[in-house]
N, C-alpha and C positions, 0 to 999 in steps of 0.2 A: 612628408616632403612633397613640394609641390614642384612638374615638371612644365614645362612650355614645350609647345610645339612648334614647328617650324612657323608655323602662320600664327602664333599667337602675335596677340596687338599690346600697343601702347596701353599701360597701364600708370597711372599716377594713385599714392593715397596720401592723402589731404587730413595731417593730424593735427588739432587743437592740444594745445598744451597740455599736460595734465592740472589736477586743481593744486592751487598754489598758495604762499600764504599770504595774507593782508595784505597792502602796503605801506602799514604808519611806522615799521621799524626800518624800513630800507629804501634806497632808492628803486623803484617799478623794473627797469633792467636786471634789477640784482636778487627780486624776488623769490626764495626755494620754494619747490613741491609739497605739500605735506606728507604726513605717511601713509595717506588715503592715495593721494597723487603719483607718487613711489610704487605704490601696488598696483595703482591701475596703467601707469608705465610696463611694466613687468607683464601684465595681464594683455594689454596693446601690441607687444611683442609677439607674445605668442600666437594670438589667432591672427596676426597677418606673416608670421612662420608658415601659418597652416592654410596660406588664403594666396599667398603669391611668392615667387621668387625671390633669392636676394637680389634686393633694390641694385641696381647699377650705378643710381646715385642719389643722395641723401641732402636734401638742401636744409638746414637746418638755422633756425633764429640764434644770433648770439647772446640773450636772454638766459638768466642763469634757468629759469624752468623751463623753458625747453629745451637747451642741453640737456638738464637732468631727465626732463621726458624721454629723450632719444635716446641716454644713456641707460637708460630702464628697460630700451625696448630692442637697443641693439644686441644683444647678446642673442637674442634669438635667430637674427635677421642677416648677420655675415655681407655688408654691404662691399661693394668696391670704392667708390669714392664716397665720401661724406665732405660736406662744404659748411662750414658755421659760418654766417656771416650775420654783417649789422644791418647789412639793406635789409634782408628780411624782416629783421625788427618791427622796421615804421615805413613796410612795404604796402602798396595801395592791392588790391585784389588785383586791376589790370595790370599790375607788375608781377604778380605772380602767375597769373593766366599767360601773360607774354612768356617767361620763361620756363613754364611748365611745356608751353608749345614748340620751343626753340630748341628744348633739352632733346639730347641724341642719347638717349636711354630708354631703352622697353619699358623698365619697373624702376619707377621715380617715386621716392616719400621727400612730404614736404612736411615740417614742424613748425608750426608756427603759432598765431594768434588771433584774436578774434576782435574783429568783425571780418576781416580778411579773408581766414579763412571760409568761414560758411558763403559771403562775397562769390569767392573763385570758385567754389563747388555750384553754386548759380550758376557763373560764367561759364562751365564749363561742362557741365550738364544737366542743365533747364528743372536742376531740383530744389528747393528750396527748404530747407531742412535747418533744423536746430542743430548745433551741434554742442552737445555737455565737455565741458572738460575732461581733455584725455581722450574722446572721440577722435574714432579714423572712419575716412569716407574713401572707400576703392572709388574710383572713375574709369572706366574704359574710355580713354582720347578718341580711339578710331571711332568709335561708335557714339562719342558724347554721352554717355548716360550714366550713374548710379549705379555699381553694383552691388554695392552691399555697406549699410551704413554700421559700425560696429562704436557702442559703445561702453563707456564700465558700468558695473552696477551702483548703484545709488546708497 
């Protein structure tokens, strides 16, 4: 169990969807996880269980894989609000950077998609990093930087 202290800071983690399947049977919005994707959902849950607080709030893509990502990962996580929406879909990095900053939540997870995502982890803390599918990247906001890139195994 992870506690905060009165002074702890803004926190944001910044997850890539989990791996997903093709898209020659379905339309790209409606894409599922595979069973690889599914476990490493599940697997994303628990080490940010064990990495930060329940989120306060959950901005999440209305994409069926990353629902299913978040769905993977929420059973660990006990958030207070969670948001699915479309803008995050076919959101620009500077829109998620704008609302990542705007958000009145300590411990924000954002599920999204890529190039976006790794985008906003630039913008928002000078790192520049891959991120594999199903990657979560902690950000401390107050302090701008990387705290821990966590990815599944291969």
């Amino acid at each position: 169990m992870v506690v905060m202290t009165a002074a702890a800071r803004r926190t944001v983690v910044l997850v890539r969807h989990a791996k997903a399947e093709s898209g020659e049977e379905r339309s790209d919005h409606d894409r599922e996880l595979t069973g690889r994707g599914r476990r490493a959902a599940t697997e994303a849950g628990h080490w940010l269980a064990s990495h930060v607080p329940a989120p306060e709030l959950v901005w999440c893509s209305s994409a069926l894989r990353a629902l299913q990502t978040w769905q993977g990962m929420a059973p660990a996580l006990s958030p207070v609000e969670v948001v699915v929406a479309r803008d995050l879909y076919l959101a620009s990095a500077a829109e998620v950077v704008d609302r990542v900053q705007r958000a009145d939540a300590r411990t924000m997870v954002v599920v999204g998609h890529n190039p976006t995502i790794e985008q906003a982890l630039v913008s928002l803390s000078g790192e520049m990093r891959g991120m594999r599918p199903g990657a979560a990247a902690m950000v401390d906001l107050d302090a701008g930087r990387l705290v821990e890139l966590w990815e599944p195994p291969r």
